[in-house]
C-alpha positions in Angstrom: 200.3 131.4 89.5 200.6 128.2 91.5 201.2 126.0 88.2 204.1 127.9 87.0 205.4 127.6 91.0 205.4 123.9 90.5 207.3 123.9 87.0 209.8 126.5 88.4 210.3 124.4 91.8 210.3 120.8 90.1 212.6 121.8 87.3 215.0 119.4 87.4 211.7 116.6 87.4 209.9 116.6 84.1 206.1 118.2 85.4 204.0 119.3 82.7 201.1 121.9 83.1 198.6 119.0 83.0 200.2 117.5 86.1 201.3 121.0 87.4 197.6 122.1 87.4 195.6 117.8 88.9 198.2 119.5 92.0 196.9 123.5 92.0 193.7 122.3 91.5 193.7 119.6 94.8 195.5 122.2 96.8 192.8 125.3 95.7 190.0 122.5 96.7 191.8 120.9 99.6 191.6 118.0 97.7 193.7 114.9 99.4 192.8 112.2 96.9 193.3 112.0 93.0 192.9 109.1 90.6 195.4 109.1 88.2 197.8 106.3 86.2 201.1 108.0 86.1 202.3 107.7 90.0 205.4 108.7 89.2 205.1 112.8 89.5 202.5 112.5 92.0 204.1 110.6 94.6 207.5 113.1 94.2 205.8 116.6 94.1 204.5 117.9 97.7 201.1 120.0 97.7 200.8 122.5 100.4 198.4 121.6 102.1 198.6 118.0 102.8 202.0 115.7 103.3 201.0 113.4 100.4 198.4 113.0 98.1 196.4 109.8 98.3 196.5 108.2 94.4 193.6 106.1 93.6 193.5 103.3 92.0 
């Protein structure tokens, strides 16, 4: 499961489920935009299939 991935591979970064599963979800969708107010775990964690995500606001 692709959430669990992202806790296992970003251990050492606090990532919750929630965050863990905004990322699955835009990856599943091809999704390369997401609005959210915590930056911080966004902008570290890499999706696979885009470089970056693009956070809005």
């Amino acid at each position: 499961m692709r959430v669990s991935e992202l806790i296992t591979r970003y251990a050492d970064f606090p990532l919750g489920a929630v965050d863990a599963s905004v990322i699955a979800v835009a990856e599943r969708y091809e999704v390369d935009r997401i609005a959210t107010l915590d930056r911080r775990h966004f902008t570290v964690v890499k999706p696979e299939h885009i470089p970056t995500l693009t956070l809005l606001p």
